[in-house]
Phi, psi and omega in degrees: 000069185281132173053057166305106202235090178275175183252328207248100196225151208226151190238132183199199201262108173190200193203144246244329166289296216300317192250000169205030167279165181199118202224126207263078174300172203253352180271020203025068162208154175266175195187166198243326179208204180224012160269160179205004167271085173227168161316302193309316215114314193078191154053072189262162215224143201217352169215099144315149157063056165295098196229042198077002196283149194295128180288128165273136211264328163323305184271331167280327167277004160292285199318303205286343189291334163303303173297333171270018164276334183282328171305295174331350202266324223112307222244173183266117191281187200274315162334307189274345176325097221030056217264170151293337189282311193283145190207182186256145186211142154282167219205121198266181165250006167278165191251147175171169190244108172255310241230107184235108158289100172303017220266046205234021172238160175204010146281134176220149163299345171253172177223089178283159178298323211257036182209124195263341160303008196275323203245345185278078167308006188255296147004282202313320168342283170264344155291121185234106185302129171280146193263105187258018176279330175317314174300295177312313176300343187267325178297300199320314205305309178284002178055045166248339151274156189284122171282359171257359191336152167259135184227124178251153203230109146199211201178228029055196191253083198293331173319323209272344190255172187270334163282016192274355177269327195276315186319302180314310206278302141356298195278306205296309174319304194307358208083011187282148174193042160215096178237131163238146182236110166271138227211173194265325211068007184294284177272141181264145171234146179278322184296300180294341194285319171323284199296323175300317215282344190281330199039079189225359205225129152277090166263131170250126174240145171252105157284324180058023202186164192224349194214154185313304189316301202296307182320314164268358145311331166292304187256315189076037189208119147311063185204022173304319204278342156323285201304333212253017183245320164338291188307340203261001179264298177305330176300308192296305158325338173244030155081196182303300192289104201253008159274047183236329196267162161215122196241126217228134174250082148305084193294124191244090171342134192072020188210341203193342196265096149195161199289299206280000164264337185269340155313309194259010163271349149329299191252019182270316155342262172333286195326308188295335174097030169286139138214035174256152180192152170206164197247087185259223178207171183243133195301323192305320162317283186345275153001289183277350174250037167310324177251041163226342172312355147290336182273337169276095178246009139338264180337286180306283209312326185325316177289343187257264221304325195277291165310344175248002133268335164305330216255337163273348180243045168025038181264153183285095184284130163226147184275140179237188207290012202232334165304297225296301170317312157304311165327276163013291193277327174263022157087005172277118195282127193224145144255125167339099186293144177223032187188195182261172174293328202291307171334295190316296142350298205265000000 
């Protein structure tokens, strides 16, 4: 489905998941997007209890076309309701998949502190990881996804399972050539080292950290100087082109929030011979001051101090969506990411 080009296109309020998004959640339910710091709530849900069973394709586009009929409307559907995410687009009537989430395992090789599937033993329970190749072949089979699609990889860890080499290749064959994948950075793949030198794979590691010590306080895995020899292997692999790698900082209160740790992951960044880098907030904060985040400006100067060392070691800063928000609120015109660096990039 290449350079998809329609006639009948209406311009309104709506966001690029609500309308040709699709997300393979790690609770076993499929969902239209993973945000949820909204008014709304997010994350409106389109299959309970999702275990790999072949998708009716019919019914999921009814469903989604009922929510995107209230964009048409003016009104809001109720979920999206001060989402950050909704922005005026012109906007098709057709059904297909740009915007695809992988998320649906949530065994990983880190135990991060700030990841609440790591710890919700009821969660581990009833989550049974599924083989999504069956599915991904059938979108190909049907020419419903969009081969330029922005398709994000992450779980749980996607390296650690055994279809991620067959997964990788599969997308890669079909034409996909805007993929990110996020990652622990623990185990190296050969497949992403492939997909950086093509420059069709985005990898994003979240380090989360400038010093060993912090790190493992954080992931509760010994393995900084792996992930950070990876990283500097994975820099070497995409070539000319330094926006394919990304080294991504969650700020997590009490743990990591202070200038000399976003410093010295800033400037160890650089070293490695990264230079894309981005910056978030850890949701749970978010969450429990969402109606005081005007008031928290400790975080935000973080997000200003993180930018104004990106910017002496001559690195690329992207605000991710809990960044993005804060900004937002102190009144910093930000965009969301909603696509890859290279997209970005171009």
């Amino acid at each position: 489905m290449e350079n998809l080009e329609t006639e009948n296109k209406h311009i309104f309020q709506s966001c690029d998941w609500l309308e040709h998004g699709i997300i393979f959640d790690h609770c076993n339910l499929v969902r239209v997007c993973c945000s949820q710091c909204n008014e709304g709530g997010g994350r409106p849900i389109l299959i309970h209890n999702y275990h790999g069973e072949p998708m009716d394709w019919d019914n999921v586009f009814k469903m989604k076309k009922e929510m995107r009929d209230v964009q048409r409307t003016g009104e809001t559907y109720a979920k999206c309701k001060g989402c950050i995410l909704l922005h005026d687009g012109e906007w098709d009537d057709e059904n297909y998949i740009n915007r695809l989430l992988l998320t649906h395992w949530i065994d990983c090789n880190c135990r991060c502190v700030y990841c609440p599937a790591i710890r919700d033993e009821e969660l581990k329970k009833i989550n049974k990881h599924y083989d999504i190749l069956p599915v991904l072949q059938d979108m190909c089979n049907k020419n419903l996804l969009d081969k330029h699609a922005f398709i994000s990889i992450a779980g749980g860890e996607s390296t650690i399972y055994p279809e991620f080499e067959d997964m990788l290749h599969l997308l890669l064959d079909y034409g996909c050539d805007n993929l990110l994948i996020n990652s622990s950075g623990i185990k190296y793949s050969k497949a992403i080292e492939k997909g950086l030198a093509e420059h069709k794979i985005q990898l994003v590691i979240s380090i989360d950290a400038g010093t060993r010590e912090t790190y493992e306080k954080i992931k509760l895995v010994p393995t900084y100087d792996k992930v950070t020899e990876n990283l500097r292997n994975y820099a070497i692999a995409q070539g000319d082109k330094k926006f394919y790698l990304c080294s991504k900082f969650i700020i997590v209160p009490d743990y990591n929030d202070n200038e000399k740790e976003i410093e010295l992951w800033l400037e160890n960044s650089e070293a490695l011979g990264i230079q894309e880098v981005a910056i978030d907030v850890d949701w749970r904060w978010i969450q429990k001051n969402l109606n005081n985040l005007q008031n928290e400006r400790r975080i935000y100067e973080l997000i200003v101090f993180a930018k104004k060392i990106a910017d002496r070691e001559k690195l690329n800063l992207r605000y991710d969506e809990r960044a993005s928000i804060m900004r937002k609120i102190h009144h910093v015109k930000t965009a969301v990411f909603g696509g890859t660096m290279r997209k970005i990039k171009e």
